[in-house]
C-alpha positions as CSV (number, residue, x, y, z in Angstrom):
1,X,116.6,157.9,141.0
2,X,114.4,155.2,142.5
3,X,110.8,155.3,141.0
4,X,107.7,155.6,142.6
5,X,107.4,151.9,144.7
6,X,103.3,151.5,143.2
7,X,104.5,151.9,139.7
8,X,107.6,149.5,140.8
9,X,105.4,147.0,141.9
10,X,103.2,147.7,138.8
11,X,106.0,146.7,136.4
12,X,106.9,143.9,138.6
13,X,103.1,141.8,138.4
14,X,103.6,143.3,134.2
15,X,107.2,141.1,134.0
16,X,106.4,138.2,136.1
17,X,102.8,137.2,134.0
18,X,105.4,136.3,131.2
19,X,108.3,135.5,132.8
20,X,106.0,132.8,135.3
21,X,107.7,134.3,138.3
22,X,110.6,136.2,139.8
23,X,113.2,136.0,136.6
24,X,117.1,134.5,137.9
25,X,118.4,137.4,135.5
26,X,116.9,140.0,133.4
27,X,119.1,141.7,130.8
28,X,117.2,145.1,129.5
29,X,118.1,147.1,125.9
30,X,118.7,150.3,126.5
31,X,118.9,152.8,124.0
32,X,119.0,155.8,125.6
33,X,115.2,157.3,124.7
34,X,112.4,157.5,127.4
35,X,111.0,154.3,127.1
36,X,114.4,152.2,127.7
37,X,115.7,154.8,130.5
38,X,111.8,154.0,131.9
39,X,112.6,150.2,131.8
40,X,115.6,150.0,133.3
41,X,115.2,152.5,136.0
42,X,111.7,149.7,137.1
43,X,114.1,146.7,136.6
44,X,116.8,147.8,138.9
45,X,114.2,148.9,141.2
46,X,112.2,145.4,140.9
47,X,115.8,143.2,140.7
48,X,118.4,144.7,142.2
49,X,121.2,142.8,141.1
50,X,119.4,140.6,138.5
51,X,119.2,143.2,135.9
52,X,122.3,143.3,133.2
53,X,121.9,146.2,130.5
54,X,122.9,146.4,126.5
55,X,123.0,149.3,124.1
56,X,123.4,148.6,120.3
57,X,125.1,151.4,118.6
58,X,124.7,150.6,115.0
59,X,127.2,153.3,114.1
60,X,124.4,155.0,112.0
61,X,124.9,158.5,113.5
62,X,127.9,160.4,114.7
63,X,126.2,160.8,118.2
64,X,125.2,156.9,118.7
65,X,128.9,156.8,120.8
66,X,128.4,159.4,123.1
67,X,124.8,158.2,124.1
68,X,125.5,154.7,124.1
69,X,128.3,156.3,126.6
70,X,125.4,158.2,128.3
71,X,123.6,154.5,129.5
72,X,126.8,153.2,130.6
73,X,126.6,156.4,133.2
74,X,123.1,155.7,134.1
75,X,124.2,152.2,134.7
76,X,126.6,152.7,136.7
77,X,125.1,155.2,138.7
78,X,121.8,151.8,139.3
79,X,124.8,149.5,140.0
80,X,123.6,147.2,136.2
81,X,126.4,146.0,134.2
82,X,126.3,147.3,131.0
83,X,128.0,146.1,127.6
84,X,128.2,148.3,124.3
85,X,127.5,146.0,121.3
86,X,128.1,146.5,117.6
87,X,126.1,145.4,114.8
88,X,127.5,142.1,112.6
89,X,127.5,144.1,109.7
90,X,130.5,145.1,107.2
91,X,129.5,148.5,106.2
92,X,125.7,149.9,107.2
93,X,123.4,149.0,104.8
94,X,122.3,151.8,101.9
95,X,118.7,151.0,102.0
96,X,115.6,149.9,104.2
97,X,117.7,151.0,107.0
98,X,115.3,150.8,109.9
99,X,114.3,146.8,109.0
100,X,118.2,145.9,108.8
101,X,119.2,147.7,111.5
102,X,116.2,146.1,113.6
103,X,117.3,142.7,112.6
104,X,121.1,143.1,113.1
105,X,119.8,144.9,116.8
106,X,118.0,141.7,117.8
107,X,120.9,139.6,116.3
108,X,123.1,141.3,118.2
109,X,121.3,141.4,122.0
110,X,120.6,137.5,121.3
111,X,124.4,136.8,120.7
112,X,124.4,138.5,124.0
113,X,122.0,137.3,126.2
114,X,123.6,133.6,125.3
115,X,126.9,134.8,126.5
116,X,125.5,136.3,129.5
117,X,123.2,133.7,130.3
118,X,120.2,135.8,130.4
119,X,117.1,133.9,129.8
120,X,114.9,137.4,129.4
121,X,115.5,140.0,127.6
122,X,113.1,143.1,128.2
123,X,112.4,146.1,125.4
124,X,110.6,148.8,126.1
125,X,107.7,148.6,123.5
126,X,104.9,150.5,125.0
127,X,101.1,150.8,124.3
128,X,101.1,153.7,121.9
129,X,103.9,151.9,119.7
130,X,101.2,149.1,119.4
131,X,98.7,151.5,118.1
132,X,101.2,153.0,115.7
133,X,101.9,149.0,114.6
134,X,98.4,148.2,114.3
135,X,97.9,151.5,112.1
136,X,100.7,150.5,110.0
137,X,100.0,147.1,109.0
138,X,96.6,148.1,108.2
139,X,97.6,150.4,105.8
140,X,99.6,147.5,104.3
141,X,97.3,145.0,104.3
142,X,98.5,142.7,107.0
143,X,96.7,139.7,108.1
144,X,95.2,138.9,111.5
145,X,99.0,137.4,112.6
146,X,100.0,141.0,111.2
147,X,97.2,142.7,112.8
148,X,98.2,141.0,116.2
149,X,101.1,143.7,116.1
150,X,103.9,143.6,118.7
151,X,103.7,140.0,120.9
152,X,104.1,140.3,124.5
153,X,106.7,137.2,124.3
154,X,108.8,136.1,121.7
155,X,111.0,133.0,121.9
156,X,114.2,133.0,119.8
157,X,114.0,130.9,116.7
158,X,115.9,127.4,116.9
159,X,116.1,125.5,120.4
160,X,116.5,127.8,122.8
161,X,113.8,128.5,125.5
162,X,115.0,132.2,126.7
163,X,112.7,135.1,125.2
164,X,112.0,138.7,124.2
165,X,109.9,140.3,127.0
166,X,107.5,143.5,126.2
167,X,106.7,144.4,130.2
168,X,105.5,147.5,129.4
169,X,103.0,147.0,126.6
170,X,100.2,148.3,128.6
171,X,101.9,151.9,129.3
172,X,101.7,155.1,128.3
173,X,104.5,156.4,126.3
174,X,103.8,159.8,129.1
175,X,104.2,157.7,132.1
176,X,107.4,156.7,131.1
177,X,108.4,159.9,129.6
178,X,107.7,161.3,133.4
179,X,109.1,158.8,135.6
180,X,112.4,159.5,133.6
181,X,112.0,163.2,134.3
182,X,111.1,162.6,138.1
183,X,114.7,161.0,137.9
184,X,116.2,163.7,136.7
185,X,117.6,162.2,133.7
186,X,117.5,163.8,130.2
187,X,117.1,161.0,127.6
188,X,118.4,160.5,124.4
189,X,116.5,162.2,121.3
190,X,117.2,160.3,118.1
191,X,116.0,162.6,115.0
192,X,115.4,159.5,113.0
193,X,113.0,158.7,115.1
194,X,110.6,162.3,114.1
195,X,111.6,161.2,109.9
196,X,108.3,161.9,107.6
197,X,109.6,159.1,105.8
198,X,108.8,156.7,108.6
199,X,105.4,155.1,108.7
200,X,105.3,154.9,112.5
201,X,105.7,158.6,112.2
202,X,103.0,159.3,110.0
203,X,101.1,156.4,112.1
204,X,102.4,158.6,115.5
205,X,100.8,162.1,114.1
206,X,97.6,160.9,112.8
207,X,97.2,159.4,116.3
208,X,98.1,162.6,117.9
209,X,95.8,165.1,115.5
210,X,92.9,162.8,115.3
211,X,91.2,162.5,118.7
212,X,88.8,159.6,117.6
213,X,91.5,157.7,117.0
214,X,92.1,156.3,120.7
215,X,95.5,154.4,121.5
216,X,94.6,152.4,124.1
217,X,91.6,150.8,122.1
218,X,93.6,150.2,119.4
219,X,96.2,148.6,121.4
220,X,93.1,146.3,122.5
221,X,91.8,145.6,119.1
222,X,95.5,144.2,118.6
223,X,95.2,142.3,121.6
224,X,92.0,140.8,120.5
225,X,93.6,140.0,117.3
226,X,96.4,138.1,119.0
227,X,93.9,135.8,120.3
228,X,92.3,135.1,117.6
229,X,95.8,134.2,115.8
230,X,96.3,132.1,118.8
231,X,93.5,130.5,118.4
232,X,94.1,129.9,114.3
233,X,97.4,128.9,115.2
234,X,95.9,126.0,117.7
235,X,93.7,124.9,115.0
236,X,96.2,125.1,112.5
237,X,98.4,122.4,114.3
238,X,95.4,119.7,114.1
239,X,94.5,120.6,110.5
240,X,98.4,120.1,109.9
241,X,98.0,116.5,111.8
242,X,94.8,115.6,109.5
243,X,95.9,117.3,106.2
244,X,99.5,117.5,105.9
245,X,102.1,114.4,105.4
246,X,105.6,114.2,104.1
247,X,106.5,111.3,102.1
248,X,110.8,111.7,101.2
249,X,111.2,114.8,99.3
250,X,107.6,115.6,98.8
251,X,104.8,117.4,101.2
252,X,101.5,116.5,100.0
253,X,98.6,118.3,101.6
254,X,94.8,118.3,101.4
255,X,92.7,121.3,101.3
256,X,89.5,119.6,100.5
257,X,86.9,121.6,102.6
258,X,88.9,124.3,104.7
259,X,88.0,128.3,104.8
260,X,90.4,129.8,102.6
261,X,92.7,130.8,106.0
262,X,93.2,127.4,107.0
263,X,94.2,126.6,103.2
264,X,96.4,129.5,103.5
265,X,98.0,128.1,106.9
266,X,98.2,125.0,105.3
267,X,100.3,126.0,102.3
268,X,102.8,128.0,104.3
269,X,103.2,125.1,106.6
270,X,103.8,122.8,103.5
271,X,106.7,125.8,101.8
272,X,108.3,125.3,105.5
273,X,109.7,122.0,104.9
274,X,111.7,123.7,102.0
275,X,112.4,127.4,103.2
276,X,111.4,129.4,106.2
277,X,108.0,130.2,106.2
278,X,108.8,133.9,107.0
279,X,110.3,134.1,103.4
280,X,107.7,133.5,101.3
281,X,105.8,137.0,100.6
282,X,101.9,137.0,101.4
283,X,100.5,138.5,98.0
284,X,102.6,136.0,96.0
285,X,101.5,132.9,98.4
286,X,97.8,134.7,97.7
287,X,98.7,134.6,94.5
288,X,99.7,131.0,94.6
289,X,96.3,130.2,96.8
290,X,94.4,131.3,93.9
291,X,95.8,129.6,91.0
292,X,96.2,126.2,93.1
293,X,92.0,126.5,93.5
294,X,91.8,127.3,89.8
295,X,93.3,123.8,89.0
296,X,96.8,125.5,88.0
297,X,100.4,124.0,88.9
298,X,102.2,127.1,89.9
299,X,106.0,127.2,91.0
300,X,106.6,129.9,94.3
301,X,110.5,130.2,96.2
302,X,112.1,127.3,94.2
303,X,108.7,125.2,95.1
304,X,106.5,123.6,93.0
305,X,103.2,123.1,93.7
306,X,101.1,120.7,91.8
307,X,96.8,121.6,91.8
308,X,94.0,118.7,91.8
309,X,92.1,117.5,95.3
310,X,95.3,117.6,96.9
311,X,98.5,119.5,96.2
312,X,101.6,118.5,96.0
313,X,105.0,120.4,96.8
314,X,108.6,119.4,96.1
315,X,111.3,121.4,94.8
316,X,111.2,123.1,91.3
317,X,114.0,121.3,88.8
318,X,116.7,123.8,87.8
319,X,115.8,126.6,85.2
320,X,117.1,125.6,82.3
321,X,119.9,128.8,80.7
């Protein structure tokens, strides 16, 4: 079951550019498909006994036990501890299924990794899922932070300072696929997964009928993207120490000047001393953008926001009934 030692040492140089070094502990998800089977079989090769495993069954399909059972096998049979975890959810939810259960997933393995003590938690995103990701939010719009699909690292919101870990981000879905066959492991096939209703399905057979459409440069137009978000991001912080100041229950702000991006930046960082910023929608802040540059007072997320040189935000009174 052991993989090949170059591809081994592969993943290993992969983990330990985000990790800054040989990780303590590494716990992996593990769902059961190719990818996840893929990662784990290269952490327990790379870590032998640093590597600690979790499956979420959401409960969404009758055969989510038996496979969650399945990785508990393959597991045991690596010598990785393995926990089962359920979603913190009453009932499943009745719509948008995939975003909920995504969010109570990574809700879930955080719990987890703070009771473990696990300071990285590894997925199995690969480079074709970023191509399908960059496809998708194109078709919706999405900004450059969009645009700069799935992040290598991602730190847990609040304090912490453990992370999500995306290793394998520049691998072929069919690499993994066939190191899990060369173990002689059958993975997990979730029909949800092959749904038209999907758009990383749709995203996933364009990709495959149209041959102009190449993964791996799309995966590198993301990673370009990323950069350049980085680099906003950077700038945003000293725009923010120029422009932005909070006086009480106020945030006034000055957009005198800026591209229309920075302005942008600089409106969602004034709505997050009031709400988190990933709850205000992008076409109504656009919305917003545009009326605030016309001279109009507009109200967004319980926020007013007063136009002239420099705007003004502080909480909406209550609507009157």
């Amino acid at each position: 079951m052991q993989p090949d030692p170059a591809l081994v040492a592969r993943f290993t140089v992969d983990l330990e550019k985000l990790t800054g070094g040989r990780p303590e502990r590494i716990g992996i998800a593990v769902s059961g498909g190719p990818d996840s089977l893929a990662l784990l079989l290269l952490a327990a090769a790379a870590y032998p006994d640093r590597v600690q495993a979790a499956t979420v069954d959401h409960g969404l399909r009758t055969e989510a036990a038996d496979e969650a059972r399945f990785v508990g096998d393959v597991c045991n049979n690596l010598s990785v501890p393995h926990d089962i975890l359920p979603p913190d959810w009453i009932e499943p939810p009745a719509s948008n299924v995939p975003a909920k259960a995504r969010e109570a997933r990574y809700a879930a393995l955080q719990s987890w990794s703070a009771r473990k003590g696990v300071r990285w938690l590894a997925t199995a995103h690969h480079l074709d899922d970023q191509a399908e990701t960059l496809l998708m939010r194109l078709s919706r719009g999405a900004g450059i932070g969009g645009l700069a699909g799935i992040r290598s690292l991602n730190t847990w919101a609040g304090e912490r300072t453990d992370a999500v870990v995306r290793p394998l981000l520049t691998w072929r879905k069919a690499e993994l696929v066939a190191l899990v066959r060369e173990a002689s492991l059958e993975a997990v096939d979730d029909p949800t997964n092959d749904s038209d209703a999907l758009d990383r399905t749709r995203a996933r057979r364009l990709l495959a009928a149209a041959d102009w459409l190449d993964p791996a440069r799309l995966a590198a137009a993301s990673a370009n993207l990323a950069d350049a978000e980085e680099a906003l991001a950077w700038t945003m912080g000293q725009v923010w120490e120029a422009r932005g100041r909070v006086r009480g229950d106020e945030v006034i702000i000055d957009p005198r000047g800026l591209p229309r991006e920075l302005q942008r930046r600089l409106l969602l960082r004034a709505f997050g001393h009031f709400t988190r910023e990933n709850t205000i929608p992008g076409p109504k802040l656009m919305t917003l953008l545009d009326a605030l540059l016309a001279g109009r007072t507009s109200t967004l997320a319980d926020v007013k926001v007063e136009a002239g040189d420099k705007w003004r935000l502080s909480l909406a009174p209550p609507r009157r009934t």
